[in-house]
N, C-alpha and C positions, 0 to 999 in steps of 0.2 A: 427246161426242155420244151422244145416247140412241141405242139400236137400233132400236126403232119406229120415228123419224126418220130413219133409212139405210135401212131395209128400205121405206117408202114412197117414196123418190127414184127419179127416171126413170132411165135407162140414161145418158141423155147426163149425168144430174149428177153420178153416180157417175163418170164417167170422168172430167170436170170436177175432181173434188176431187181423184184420184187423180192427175192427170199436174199437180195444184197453181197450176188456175188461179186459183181461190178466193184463194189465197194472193197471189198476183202481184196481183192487181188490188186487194187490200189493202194492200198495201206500196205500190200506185201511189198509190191516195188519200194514204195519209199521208204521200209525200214530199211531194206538192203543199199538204196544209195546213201543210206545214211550211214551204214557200217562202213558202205564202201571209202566214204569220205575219211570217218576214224582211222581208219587202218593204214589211210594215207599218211607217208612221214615225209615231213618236210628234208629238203637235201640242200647241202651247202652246197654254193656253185660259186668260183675262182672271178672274180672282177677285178678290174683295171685299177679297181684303190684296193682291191688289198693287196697287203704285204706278204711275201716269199717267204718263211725262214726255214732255214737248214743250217746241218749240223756237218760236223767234219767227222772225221776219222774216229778220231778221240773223244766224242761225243759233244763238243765246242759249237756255240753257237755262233755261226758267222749271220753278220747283216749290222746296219743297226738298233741296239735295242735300247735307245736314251729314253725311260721316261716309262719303262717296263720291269715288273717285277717277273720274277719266277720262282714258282711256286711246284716246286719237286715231291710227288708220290710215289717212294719205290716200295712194291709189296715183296712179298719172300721169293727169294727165288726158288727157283724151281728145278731141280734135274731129274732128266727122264735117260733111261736107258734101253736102246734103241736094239740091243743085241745083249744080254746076258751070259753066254756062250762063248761071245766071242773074244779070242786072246787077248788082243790086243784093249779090251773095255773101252773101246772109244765111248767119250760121253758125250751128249749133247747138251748142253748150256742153255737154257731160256731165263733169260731177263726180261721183266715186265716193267715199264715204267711208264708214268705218267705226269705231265709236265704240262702246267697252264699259265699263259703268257694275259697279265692283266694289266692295263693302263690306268692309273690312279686318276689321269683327268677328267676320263669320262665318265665316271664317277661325281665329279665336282659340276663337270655341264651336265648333264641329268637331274641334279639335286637345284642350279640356277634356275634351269629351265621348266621345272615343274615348281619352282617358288614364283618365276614371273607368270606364268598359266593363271597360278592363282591367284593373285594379284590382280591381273585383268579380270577373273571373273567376280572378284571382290567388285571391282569398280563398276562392272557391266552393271552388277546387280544394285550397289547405291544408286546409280542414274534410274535404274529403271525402278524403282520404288521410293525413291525423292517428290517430293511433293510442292510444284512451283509455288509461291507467291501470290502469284494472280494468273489463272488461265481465261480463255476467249470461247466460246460457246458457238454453235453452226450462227446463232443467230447476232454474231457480234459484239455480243455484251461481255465486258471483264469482269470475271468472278472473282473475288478474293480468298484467299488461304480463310482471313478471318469471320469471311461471311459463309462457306462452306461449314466450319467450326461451329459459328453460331444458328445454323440449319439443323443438324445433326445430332449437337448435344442436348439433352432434356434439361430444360429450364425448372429446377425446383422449386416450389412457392416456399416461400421461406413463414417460419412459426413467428407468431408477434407474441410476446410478454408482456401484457400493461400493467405497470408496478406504481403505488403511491406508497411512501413518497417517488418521483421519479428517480431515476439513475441519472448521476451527474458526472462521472469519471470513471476510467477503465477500473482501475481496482474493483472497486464496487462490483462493479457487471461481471467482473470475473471470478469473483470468490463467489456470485449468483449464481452463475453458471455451473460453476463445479457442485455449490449445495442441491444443485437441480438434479443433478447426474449422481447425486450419491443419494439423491432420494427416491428417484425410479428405479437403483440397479436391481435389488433385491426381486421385486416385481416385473421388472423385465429376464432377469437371467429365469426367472420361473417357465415364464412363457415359451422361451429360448434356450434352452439347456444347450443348443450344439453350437450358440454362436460363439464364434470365437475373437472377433476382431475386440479393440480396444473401444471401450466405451465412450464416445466423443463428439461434439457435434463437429460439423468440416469447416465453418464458419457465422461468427455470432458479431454484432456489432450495435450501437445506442442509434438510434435514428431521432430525428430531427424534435421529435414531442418526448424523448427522454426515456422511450420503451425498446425494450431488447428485443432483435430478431436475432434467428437463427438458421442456416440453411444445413439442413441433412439429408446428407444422399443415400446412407447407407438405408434399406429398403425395411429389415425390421426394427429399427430404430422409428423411423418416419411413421409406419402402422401406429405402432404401440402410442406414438405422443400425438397420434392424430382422436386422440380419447381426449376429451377433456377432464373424466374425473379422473385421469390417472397423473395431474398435477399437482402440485401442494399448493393449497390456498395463505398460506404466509410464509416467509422464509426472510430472517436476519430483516423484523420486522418492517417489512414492508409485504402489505398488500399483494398478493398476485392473479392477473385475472387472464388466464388464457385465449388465444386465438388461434388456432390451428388450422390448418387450412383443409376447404371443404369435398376435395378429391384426395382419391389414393392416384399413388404414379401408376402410369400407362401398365408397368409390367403386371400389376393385379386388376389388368380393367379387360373387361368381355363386352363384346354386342351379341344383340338378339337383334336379328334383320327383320324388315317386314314382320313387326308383330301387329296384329290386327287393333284398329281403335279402340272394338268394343272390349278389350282389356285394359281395363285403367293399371298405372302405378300400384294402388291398395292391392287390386286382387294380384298383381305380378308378383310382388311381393310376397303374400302369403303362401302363393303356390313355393316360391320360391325356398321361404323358411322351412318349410318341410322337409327338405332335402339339403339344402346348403342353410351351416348356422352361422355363417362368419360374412352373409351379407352388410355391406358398409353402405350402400348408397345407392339405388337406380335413380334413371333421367333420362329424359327422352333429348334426341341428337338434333340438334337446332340444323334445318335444311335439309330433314330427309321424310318430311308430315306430310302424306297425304288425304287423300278423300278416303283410301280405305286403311292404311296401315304405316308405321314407320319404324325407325331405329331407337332400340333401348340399352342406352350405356350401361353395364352393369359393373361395378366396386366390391371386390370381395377380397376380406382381412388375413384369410388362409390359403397360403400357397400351395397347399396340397388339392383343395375344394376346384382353385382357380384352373389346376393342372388338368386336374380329368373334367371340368366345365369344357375346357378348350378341346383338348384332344378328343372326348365326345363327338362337336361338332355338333351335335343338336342336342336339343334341353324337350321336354312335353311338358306344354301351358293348355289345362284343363282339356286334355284330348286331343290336343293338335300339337304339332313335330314343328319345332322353328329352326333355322340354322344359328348356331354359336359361333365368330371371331374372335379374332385378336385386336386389340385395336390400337389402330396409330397413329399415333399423334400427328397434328398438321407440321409442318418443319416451321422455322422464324426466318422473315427474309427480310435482309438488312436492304431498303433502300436509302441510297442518296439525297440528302436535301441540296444538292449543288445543282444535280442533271438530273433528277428526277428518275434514275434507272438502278433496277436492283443490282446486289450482289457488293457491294462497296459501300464505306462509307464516304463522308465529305473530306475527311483527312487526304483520302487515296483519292480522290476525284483528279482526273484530268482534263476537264473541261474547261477550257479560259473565261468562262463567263458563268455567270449565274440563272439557270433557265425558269423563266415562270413558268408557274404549272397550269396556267389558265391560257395565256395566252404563247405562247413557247417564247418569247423575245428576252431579251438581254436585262435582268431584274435589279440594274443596278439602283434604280431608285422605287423602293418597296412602295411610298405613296404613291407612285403613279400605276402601277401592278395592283390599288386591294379593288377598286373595281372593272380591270378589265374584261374586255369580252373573250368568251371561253373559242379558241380557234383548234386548239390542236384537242383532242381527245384518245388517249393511247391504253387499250387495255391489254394487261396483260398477263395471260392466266399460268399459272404454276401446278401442277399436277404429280409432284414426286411422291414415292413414297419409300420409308427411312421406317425400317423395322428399329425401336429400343429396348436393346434388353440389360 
């Protein structure tokens, strides 16, 4: 409401709007058009396609009705007496009847016609949540299906097993594997009483020096064997020396932003035991140091600790209030050695030639490319960010 419009109103309308009679008497109308509309009843009205039917004499229906059932309701009848008195008792007769004329086809086109409805929207909806092959970016560049995949998914460091004597064939590695898994369960189901999936790693194989990896996704599995004393030091004699690898996944890791110099790792640390027991690991974030302050990765083994770290939002390091994150991993971006451009590899490359990366020209002979002069120079920066949980 304009002001000009309020400052010309009388006294009495200004008190009007204020104690919200304006308002009441709005709501009155519209409940009443809204009655009005209920109490409206739809009326059949005679069109050029429908059909006439009538009856004769005898109560026959004349017309034709190929393709139509009838369906007869007669209730009791009814006689009323119109004179009691009178000699002669003439009666009056009322018959009630009710009779519904139904068409079985349209029945059958209604039940077609709402099967192709859906149908189409079956379809509408695979197009519209299918996920091409390779898409093209404002700025030109083809993405591939499998470079999007390999952006997105968290790359697990896999566990090394260095065994003497070495592993020389699958059997071996695999009866290894399984005594592995029956030697931590006891002590893992401890820790874990509500896990319930199957105990197993997602993939284990002999690598080239005859030591066993193993890749585990699952998240309290990975904790627990990221211990080293919680492996067996010999099994189906042979030697076992673990390597575990020296982060936890993204989903248990915190930052502390801008924490000041003058707190080293030691005191972070301490302060930190005090209140969280299930610290695995601080580290300060390479590229974020400066002259007064930077970022510290923080790893922690209990997902209940890491939960309320996060949702907090800030932590107190000896009198001062820092902010807590989540933190996310950089993505992995697959470039090209054909063309030198992200998002594909060389397999899918479509470029007819092989471009140098120094000088951009036609790389078919590599000795004449190792020392030329550097002409093209193309940088190009990626900034997404891909929450993994």
């Amino acid at each position: 409401m304009y002001y000009n419009r309020y400052n010309n109103m009388s006294e009495n309308e200004k008190d009007r709007m204020c104690n919200g009679e304006n308002l009441r008497q709005t709501l009155k109308q519209l409940a009443t058009a809204e009655q009005r509309n209920n109490e409206a009843s739809l009326k059949r009205h005679l069109t050029n396609s429908s059909e006439i039917i009538t009856t004769n004499d005898d109560g026959e229906i004349e017309g034709d009705m190929d393709g139509f059932q009838i369906n007869t309701y007669n209730r009791n009848n009814k006689r009323m007496n119109r004179n009691n008195n009178d000699s002669n008792n003439d009666k009056d007769e009322r018959y009630s009847a009710t009779r519904t004329y139904t068409n079985p086809n349209v029945k059958d086109n209604r039940n077609k016609q709402q099967q192709r409805n859906e149908n189409n929207l079956n379809n509408t909806s695979d197009q519209q949540y299918q996920i091409p092959n390779t898409t093209t970016n404002q700025n030109g560049i083809r993405i591939s299906k499998h470079a999007i995949d390999y952006a997105t998914e968290y790359h697990y460091t896999p566990f090394k097993i260095q065994c003497e004597p070495k592993l020389k064939n699958q059997k071996n590695a695999a009866k290894l594997v399984c005594e592995i898994l029956n030697y931590v369960k006891s002590d893992f189901t401890k820790l874990n009483p509500v896990y319930s999936k199957p105990l197993l790693f997602d993939m284990w194989w002999i690598d080239g020096s005859g030591y066993l990896q193993m890749i585990i996704k699952s998240i309290e599995l990975y904790v627990f064997l990221c211990n080293k004393e919680r492996y067996p030091q010999e099994l189906m004699n042979m030697k076992l020396t673990a390597h575990p690898p020296q982060h936890l996944p993204p989903q248990l890791t915190a930052i502390i932003k801008w924490l000041k110099n003058s707190v080293t790792l030691e005191d972070l640390n301490e302060e930190l035991k005090i209140k969280y027991k299930s610290i695995f690991n601080t580290e300060e974030m390479m590229g974020t140091a400066n002259d007064r302050n930077r970022h510290v990765r923080i790893e922690m083994c209990d997902r209940n600790e890491f939960i309320s770290l996060v949702n907090g939002g800030i932590i107190n390091v000896y009198g001062q209030i820092y902010n807590v994150d989540e933190y996310l991993p950089a993505p992995k971006i697959l470039i090209c050695s054909k063309c030198n451009l992200p998002g594909h590899t060389k397999k899918s490359c479509e470029s007819r030639c092989e471009i140098c990366r120094r000088c951009g020209g036609d790389r078919k002979n590599r000795e004449e490319h190792l020392e030329c002069t550097i002409k093209i120079v193309t940088v190009i920066i990626f900034r997404p960010i891909i929450s993994v949980q």
